[in-house]
C-alpha positions in Angstrom: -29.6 46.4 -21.5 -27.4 44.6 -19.2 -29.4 45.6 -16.2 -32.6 44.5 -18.0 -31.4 40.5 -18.6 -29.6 40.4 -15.1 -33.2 41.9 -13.3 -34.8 39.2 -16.0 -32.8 36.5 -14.8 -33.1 37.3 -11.0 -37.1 37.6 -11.6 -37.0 34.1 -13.4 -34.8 32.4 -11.0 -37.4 34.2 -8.2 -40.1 32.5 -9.5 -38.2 29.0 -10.1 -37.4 28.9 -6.6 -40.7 29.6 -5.5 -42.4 27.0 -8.3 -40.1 24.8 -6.8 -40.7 25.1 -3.1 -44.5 25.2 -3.2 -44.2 21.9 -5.7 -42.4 19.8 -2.8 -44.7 18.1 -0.2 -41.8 17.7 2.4 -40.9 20.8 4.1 -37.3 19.5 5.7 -36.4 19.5 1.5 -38.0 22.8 0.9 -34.8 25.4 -0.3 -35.5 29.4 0.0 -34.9 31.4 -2.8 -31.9 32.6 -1.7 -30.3 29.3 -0.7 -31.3 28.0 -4.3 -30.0 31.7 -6.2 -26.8 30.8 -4.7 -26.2 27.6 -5.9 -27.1 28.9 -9.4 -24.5 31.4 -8.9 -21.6 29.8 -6.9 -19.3 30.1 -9.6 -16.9 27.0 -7.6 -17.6 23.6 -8.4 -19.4 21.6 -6.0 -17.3 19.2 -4.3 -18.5 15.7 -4.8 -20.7 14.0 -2.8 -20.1 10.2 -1.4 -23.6 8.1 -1.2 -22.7 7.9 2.6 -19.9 8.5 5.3 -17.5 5.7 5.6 -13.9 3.6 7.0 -12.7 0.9 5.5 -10.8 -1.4 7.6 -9.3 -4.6 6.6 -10.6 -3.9 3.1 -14.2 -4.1 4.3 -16.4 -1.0 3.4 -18.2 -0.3 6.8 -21.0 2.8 6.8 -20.5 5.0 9.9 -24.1 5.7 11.5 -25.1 7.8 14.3 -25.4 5.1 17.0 -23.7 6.3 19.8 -21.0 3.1 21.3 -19.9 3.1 24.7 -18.8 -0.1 25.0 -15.5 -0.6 23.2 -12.9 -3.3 23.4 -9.1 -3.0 22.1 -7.8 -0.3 19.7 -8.2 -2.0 16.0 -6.4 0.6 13.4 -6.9 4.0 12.6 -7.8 6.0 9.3 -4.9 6.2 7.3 -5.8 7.7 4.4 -8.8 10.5 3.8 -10.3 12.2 1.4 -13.9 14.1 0.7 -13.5 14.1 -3.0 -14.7 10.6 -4.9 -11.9 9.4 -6.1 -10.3 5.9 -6.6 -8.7 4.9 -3.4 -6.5 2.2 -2.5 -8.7 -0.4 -0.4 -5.5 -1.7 1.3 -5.4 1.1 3.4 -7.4 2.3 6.1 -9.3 5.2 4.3 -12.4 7.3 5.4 -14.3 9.7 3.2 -15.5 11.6 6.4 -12.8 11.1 9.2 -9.3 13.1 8.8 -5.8 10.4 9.7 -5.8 9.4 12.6 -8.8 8.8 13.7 -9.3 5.4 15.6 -11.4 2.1 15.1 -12.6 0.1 17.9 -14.1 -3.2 18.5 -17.6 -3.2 20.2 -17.7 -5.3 22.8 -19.8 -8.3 22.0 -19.9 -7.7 18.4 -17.8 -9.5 16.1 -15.6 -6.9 14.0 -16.3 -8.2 10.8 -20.3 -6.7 11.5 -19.4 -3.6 13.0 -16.7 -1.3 14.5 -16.8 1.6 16.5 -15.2 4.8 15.5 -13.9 7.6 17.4 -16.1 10.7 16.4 -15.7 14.2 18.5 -14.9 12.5 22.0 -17.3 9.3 21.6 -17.9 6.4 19.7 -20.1 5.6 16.7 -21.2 2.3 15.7 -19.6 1.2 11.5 -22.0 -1.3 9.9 -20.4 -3.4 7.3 -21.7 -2.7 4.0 -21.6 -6.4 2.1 -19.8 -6.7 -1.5 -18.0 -3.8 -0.7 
């Protein structure tokens, strides 16, 4: 009987994944079946997931992109606190929901840093975009 509801369930979640994919227009969202079957039976929780990578500095919320900076000025601060788990956090400090402590904050030469900031990321620089009322 067991074998019966667990080939039942497999079957079902077969054909859900396949209902699924050929319903979505967009193939870079298209799952397989076997990427979706185990997300259905991951038994660990999923971490949670932040709307988008970010620093804060200075209080200010700023949204890492993925322009490449290679004009930096002087050394502004560095993450200071990090987490990938939404949580509260204390906006005092310099936190980042994507970079581990440590990791530096530049100016961008001709930019004014309360726009934008560049941050250290694998041996170069991205480019931080202040997010207002944030």
């Amino acid at each position: 009987m067991k074998k019966i509801m667990a080939g039942a369930a497999l079957l079902f979640l077969t054909g859900f994944g396949i209902y699924v994919a050929s319903t979505l227009s967009d193939e870079s969202n298209v799952q397989t079946v076997t990427e979706m079957q185990e997300k259905v039976t991951d038994p660990t929780p999923a971490a949670s997931s932040w709307a988008y990578p970010f620093v804060i500095w200075q209080k200010r919320t700023y949204m890492v992109t993925d322009e490449t900076i290679t004009e930096i000025g002087k050394e502004l601060g560095q993450v200071t606190t990090h987490s990938d788990q939404e949580r509260a956090f204390d906006r005092n400090k310099n936190f980042s929901n994507l970079y581990s402590v440590g990791t530096k904050y530049f100016e961008i030469t001709g930019i004014d840093p309360n726009t934008a900031i560049a941050v250290e990321s694998n041996g170069s620089y991205v480019k931080a975009v202040v997010q207002e009322g944030k």
